[in-house]
C-alpha positions in Angstrom: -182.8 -0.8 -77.1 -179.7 1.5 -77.1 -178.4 3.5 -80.0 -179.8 7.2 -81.1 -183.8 7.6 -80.9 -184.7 7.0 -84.6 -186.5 9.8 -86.5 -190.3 10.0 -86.6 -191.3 7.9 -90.5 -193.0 11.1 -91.3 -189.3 12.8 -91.3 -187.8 10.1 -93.3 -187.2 10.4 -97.3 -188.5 6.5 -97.9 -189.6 4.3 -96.0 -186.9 2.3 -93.5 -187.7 -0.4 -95.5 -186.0 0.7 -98.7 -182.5 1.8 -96.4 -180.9 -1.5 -97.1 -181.2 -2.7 -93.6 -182.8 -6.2 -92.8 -186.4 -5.9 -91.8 -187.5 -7.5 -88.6 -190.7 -9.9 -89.3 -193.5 -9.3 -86.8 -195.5 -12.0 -85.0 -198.9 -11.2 -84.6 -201.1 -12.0 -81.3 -204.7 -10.8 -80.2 -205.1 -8.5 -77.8 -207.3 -9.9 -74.6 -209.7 -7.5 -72.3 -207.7 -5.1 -70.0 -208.8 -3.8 -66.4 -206.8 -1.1 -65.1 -206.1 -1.4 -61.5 -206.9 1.6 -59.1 -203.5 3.2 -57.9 -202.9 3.1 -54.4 -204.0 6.6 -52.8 -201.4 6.1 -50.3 -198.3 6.4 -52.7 -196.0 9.5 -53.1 -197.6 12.2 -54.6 -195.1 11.6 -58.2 -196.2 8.0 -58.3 -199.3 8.3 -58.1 -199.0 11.4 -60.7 -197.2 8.8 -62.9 -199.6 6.2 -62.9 -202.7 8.5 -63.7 -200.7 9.8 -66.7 -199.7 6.5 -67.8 -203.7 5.8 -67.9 -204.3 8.5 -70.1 -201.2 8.4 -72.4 -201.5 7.0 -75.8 -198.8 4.0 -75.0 -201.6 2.4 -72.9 -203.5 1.6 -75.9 -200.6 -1.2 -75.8 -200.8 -1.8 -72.7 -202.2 -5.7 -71.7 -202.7 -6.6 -67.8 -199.3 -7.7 -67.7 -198.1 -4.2 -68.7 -200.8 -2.6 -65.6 -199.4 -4.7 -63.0 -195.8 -4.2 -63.8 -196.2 -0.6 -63.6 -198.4 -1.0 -61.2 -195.1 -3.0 -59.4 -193.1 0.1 -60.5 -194.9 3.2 -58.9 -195.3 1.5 -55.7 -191.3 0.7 -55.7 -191.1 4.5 -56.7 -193.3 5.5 -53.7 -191.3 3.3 -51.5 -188.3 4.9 -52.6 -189.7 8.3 -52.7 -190.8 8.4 -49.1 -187.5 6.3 -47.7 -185.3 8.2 -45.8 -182.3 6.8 -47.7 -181.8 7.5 -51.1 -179.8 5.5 -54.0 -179.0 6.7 -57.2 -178.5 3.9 -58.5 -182.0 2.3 -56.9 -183.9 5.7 -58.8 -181.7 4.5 -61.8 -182.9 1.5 -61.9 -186.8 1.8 -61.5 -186.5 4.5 -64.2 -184.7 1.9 -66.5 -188.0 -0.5 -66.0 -190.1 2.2 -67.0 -188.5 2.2 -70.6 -190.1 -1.5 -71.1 -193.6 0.1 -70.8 -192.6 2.8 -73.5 -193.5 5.9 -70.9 -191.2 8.4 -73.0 -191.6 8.9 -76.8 -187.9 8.5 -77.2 -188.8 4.3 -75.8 -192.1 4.1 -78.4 -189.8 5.8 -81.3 -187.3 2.8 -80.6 -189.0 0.6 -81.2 -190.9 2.9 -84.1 -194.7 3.4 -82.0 -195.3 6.7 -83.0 -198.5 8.7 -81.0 -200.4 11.1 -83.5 -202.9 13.5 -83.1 -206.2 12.4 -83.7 -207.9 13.7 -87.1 -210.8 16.3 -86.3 -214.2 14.4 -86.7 -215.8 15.4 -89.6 -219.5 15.2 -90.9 -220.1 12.8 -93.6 -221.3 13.9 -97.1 -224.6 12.4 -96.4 -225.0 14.3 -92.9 -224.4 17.4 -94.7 -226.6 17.0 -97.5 -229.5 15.8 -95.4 -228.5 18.6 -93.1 -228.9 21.5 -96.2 -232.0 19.7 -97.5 -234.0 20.2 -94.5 -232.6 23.7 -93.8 -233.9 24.2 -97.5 -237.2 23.2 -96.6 -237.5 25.1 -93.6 -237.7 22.1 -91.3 -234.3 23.5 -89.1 
């Protein structure tokens, strides 16, 4: 999607919605099982750094086995590259380009507005707590 990257919604005054602008309907499907593939060992060292971060990024809760293989597809073209003797510009270009359709960078998921938070601190429920002082009241801790 080109243009600017869009600002985060917590930075906006209203929601997009409310800007005027038509709002794109969504079509819902369900998400199947995923098994992520094992990277090849034998890859360049910054493919295979790429692929064990794209397992552990927050994007990947996206991610279907379509998504795996194609990046799968992706960091093996990158170690291929990487290791050739003859290098293209426009050949890194490109492979970098693909990587945009899995939404690697926040710039891609802001696009097309996923936004990766922090996740909220676990906290103990009321009841835990309570139950938690009651027994210390009664000496059972």
């Amino acid at each position: 999607m080109p243009g600017p990257v869009p600002n985060r919604e917590s930075d906006l005054a209203r929601p997009r919605e409310r800007k005027g602008g038509d709002v794109q309907p969504v079509t819902k499907g369900v998400m199947r099982g995923v098994e992520i593939p094992t990277g090849d060992p034998d890859w360049h060292p910054i493919a295979c750094r790429l692929w064990d971060s794209l397992k552990t990024s927050g994007q990947a809760d996206f991610y279907q086995n379509s998504d795996w293989a194609f990046a799968y597809s992706l960091c093996e073209d990158l170690s291929v590259y990487k290791k050739s003797g003859k290098r293209s510009g426009q050949m890194l270009q490109t492979i970098y380009s693909a990587f945009e359709r899995l939404l690697v960078a926040e710039g891609d998921r802001r696009r097309v507005r996923i936004e990766l938070h922090e996740p909220e601190p676990e906290e103990q429920s009321a009841a835990v707590l309570a139950i938690a002082d009651y027994k210390r009241d009664l000496g059972l801790d």
